[in-house]
Each structure stands twice: as structure tokens, then as C-alpha cells.
C-alpha positions as YAML, in Angstrom:
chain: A
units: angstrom
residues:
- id: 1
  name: UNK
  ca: [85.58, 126.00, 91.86]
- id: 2
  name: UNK
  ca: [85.65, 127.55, 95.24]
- id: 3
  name: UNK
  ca: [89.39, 127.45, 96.73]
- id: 4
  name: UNK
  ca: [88.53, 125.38, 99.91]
- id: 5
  name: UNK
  ca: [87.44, 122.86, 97.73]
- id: 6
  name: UNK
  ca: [89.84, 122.92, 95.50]
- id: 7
  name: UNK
  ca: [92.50, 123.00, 98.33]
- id: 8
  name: UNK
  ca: [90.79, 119.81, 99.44]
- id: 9
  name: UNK
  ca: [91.10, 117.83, 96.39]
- id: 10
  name: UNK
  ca: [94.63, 118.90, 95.30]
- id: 11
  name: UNK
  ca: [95.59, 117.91, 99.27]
- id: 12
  name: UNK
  ca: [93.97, 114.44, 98.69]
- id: 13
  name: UNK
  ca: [95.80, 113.94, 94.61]
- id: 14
  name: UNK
  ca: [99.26, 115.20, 96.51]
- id: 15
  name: UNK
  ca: [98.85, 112.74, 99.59]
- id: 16
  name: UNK
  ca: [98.07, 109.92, 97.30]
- id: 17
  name: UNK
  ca: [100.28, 110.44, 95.08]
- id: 18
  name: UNK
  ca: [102.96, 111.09, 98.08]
- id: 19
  name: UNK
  ca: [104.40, 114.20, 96.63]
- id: 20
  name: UNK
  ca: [105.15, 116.12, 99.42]
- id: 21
  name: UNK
  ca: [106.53, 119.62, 97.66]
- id: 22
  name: UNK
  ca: [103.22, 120.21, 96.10]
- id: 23
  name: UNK
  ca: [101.64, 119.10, 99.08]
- id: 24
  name: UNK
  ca: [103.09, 121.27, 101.68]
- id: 25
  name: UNK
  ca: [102.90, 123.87, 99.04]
- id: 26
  name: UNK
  ca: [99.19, 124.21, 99.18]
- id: 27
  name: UNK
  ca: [99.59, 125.65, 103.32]
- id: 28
  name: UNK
  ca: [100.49, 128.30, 104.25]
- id: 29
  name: UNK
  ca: [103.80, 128.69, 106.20]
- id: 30
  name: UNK
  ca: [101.49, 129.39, 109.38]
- id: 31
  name: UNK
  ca: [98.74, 126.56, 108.76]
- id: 32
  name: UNK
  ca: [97.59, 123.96, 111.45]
- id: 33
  name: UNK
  ca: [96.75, 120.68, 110.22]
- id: 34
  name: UNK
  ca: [94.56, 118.57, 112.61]
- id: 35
  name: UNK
  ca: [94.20, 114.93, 111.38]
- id: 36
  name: UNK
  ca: [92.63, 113.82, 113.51]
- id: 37
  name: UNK
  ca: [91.41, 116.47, 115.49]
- id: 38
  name: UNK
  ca: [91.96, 115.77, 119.34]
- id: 39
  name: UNK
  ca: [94.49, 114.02, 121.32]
- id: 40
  name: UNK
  ca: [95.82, 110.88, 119.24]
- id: 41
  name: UNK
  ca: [99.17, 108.84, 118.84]
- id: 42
  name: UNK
  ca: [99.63, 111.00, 115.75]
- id: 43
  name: UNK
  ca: [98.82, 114.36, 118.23]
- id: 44
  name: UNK
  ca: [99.45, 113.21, 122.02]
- id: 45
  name: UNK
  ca: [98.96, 116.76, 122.88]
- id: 46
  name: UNK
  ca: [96.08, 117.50, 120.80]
- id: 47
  name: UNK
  ca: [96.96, 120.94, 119.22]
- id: 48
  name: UNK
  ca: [97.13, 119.83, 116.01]
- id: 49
  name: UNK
  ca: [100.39, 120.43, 113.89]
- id: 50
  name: UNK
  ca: [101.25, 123.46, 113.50]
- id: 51
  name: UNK
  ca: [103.98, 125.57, 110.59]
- id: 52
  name: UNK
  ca: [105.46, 123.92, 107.77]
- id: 53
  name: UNK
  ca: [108.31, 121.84, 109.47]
- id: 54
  name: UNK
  ca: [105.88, 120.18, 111.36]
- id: 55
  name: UNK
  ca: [103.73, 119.74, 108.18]
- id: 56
  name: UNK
  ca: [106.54, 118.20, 106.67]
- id: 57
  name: UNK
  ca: [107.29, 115.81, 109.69]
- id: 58
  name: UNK
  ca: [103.42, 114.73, 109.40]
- id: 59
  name: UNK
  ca: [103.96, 114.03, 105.76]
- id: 60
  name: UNK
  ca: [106.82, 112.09, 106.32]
- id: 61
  name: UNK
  ca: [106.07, 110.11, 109.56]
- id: 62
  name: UNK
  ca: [102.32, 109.97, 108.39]
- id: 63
  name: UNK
  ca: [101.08, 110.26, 104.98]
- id: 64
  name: UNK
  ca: [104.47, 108.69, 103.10]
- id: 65
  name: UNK
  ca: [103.76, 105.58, 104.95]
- id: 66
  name: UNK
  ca: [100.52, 104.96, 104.01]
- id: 67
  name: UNK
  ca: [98.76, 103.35, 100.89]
- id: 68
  name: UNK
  ca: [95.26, 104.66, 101.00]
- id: 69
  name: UNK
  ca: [92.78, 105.93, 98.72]
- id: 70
  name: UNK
  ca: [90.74, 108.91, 99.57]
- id: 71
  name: UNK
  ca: [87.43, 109.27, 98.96]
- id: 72
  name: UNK
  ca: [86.82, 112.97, 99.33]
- id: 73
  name: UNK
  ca: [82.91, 113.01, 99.43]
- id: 74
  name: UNK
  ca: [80.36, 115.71, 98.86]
- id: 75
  name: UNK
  ca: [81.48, 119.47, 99.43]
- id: 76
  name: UNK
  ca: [79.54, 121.98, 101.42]
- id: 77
  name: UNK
  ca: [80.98, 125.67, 102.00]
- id: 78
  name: UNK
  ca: [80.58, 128.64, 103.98]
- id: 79
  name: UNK
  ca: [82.76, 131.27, 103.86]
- id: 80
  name: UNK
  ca: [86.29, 130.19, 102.95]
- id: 81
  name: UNK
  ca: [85.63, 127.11, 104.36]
- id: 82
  name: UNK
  ca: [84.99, 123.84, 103.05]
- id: 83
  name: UNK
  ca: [83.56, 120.79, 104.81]
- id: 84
  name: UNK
  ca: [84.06, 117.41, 102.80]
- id: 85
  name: UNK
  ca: [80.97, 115.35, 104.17]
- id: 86
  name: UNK
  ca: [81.59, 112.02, 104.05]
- id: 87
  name: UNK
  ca: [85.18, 111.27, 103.51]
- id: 88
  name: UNK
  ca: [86.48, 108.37, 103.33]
- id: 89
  name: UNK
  ca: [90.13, 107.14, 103.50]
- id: 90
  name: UNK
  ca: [90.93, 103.65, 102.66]
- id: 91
  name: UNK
  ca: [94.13, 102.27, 103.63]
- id: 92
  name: UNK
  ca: [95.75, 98.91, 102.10]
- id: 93
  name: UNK
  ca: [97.17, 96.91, 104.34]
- id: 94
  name: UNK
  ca: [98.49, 94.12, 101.98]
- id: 95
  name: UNK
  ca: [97.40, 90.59, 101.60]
- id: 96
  name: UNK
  ca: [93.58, 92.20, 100.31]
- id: 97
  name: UNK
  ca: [93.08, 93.12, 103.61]
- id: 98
  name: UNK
  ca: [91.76, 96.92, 104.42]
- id: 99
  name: UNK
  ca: [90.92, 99.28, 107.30]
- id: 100
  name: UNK
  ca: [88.71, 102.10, 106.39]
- id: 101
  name: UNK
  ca: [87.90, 105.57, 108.37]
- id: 102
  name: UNK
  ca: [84.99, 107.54, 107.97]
- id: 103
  name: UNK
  ca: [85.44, 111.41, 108.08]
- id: 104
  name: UNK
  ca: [84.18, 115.02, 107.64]
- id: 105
  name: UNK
  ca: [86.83, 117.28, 106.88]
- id: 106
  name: UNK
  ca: [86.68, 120.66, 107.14]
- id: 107
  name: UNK
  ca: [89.15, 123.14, 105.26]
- id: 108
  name: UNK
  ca: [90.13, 126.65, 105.70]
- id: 109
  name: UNK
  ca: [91.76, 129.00, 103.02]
- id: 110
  name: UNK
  ca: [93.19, 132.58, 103.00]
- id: 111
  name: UNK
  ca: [92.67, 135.31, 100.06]
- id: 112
  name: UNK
  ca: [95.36, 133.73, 98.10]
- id: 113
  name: UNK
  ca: [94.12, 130.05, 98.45]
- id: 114
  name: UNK
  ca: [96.36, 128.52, 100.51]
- id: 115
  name: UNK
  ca: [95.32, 126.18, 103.33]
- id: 116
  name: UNK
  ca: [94.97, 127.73, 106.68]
- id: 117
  name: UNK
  ca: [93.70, 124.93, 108.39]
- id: 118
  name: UNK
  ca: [91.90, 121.61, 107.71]
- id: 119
  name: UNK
  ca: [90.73, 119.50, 110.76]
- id: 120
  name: UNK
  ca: [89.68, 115.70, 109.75]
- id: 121
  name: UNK
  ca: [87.26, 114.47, 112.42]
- id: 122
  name: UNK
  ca: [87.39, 110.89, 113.17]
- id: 123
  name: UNK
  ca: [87.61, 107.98, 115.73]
- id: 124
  name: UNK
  ca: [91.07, 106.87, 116.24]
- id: 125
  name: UNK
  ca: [89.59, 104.32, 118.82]
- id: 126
  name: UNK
  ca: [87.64, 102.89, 116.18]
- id: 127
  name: UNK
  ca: [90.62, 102.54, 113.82]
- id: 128
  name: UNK
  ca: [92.48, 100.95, 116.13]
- id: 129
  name: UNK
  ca: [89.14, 98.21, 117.32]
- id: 130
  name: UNK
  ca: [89.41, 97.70, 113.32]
- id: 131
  name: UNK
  ca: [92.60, 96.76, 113.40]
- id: 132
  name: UNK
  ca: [92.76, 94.62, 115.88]
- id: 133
  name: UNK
  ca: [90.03, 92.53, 114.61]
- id: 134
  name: UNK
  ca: [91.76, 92.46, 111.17]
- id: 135
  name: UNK
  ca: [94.88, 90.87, 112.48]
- id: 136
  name: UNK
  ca: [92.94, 88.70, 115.23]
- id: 137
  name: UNK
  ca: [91.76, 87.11, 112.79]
- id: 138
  name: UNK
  ca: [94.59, 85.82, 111.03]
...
């Protein structure tokens, strides 16, 4: 299995599974992590987050706190890259109620297999449309 794929799924199995050592331990200690790509509440600057500790804080503030299911989609890859085409990340928010965001990931690995980047593209705008008409309506 190519290692940007591989990197991929062991990324989504970790975040789902919300083990965070074997997470972070698939990037390197330089990696960028871009999710989503762009300017967002989770990125007001935009740059993406950069080096381990602020892996971990994303982790922590980010993934730990959610219950979604990942839907990693079909691969394509070029290089030692990796582009997940569509994924799909489903989050639960209780009561049978769900908010879902389409994605294309794209993941970068070094010569060793560890996670250089990955940059998940998708709307937070629409996300946030979805959730407002989830809880208008209750």
C-alpha cells in the first residue's frame, strides 16, 4: 500500500478511535495539518497548524471532542501524495441527529512515511448553514 494512503487511513482509525499518541505519531515533528484549509474558527489565521504541539492542541481542542465517523473515500496518488476523493466525515450530534461534511483530502509523506502535510478541503460555511438548520428545527 502506498504510504500516503496508508498515512490516511491509520490518521482516520487513530482520530476515531481518539488515540492521540499514535495519532500524532504518524507526523512528523515539522508537519502542517490544514483541516480545513483556509481561514476558519478552527484556523482564524489560515496557516494551518503547524509542529507537533500544535498538532496536539488540534487533537485535543478538535478531534477529542468529536464523535464522527470517517468515510475516507477512493484514493488517487501522485508522487508521495495522496488525495482521498470523496471523504466524508460524519459527526453525531446525539438525539439521532447528524451533520455531515463532504471532503477531498490530500496527504503528503516523507521517505520514512510520516505525514508531512494533509490539507482537508471543505466548506466551513456550509457546516455551520447545516447546523443551524438542525437545531432550528427543534
Amino acid at each position: 500500500m502506498h504510504a500516503a494512503i496508508s498515512a490516511n487511513l491509520n490518521s482516520i482509525k487513530y482520530a476515531m478511535g481518539k488515540n492521540r499518541e499514535a495519532w500524532l505519531a504518524l507526523y512528523r515533528d515539522d508537519a502542517v495539518v490544514s483541516d480545513p484549509v483556509g481561514v476558519s474558527p478552527l484556523d482564524p489565521v489560515g496557516n494551518g497548524h503547524i509542529g507537533k504541539q500544535a498538532l496536539a492542541d488540534f487533537f485535543d481542542n478538535v478531534i477529542s471532542n468529536a464523535n464522527v465517523t470517517i468515510i475516507p473515500g477512493e484514493h488517487r496518488i501522485s508522487g508521495d501524495y495522496s488525495c482521498a476523493v470523496p471523504m466524508q466525515a460524519i459527526n453525531d450530534l446525539g438525539d439521532g441527529m447528524t451533520a455531515t461534511v463532504d471532503m477531498i483530502a490530500v496527504y503528503h509523506v516523507d521517505d520514512q512515511g510520516l505525514i508531512k502535510s494533509m490539507q482537508a478541503y471543505w466548506d466551513w460555511g456550509a457546516l455551520e448553514q447545516q447546523m443551524a438548520e438542525i437545531f432550528s428545527s427543534l
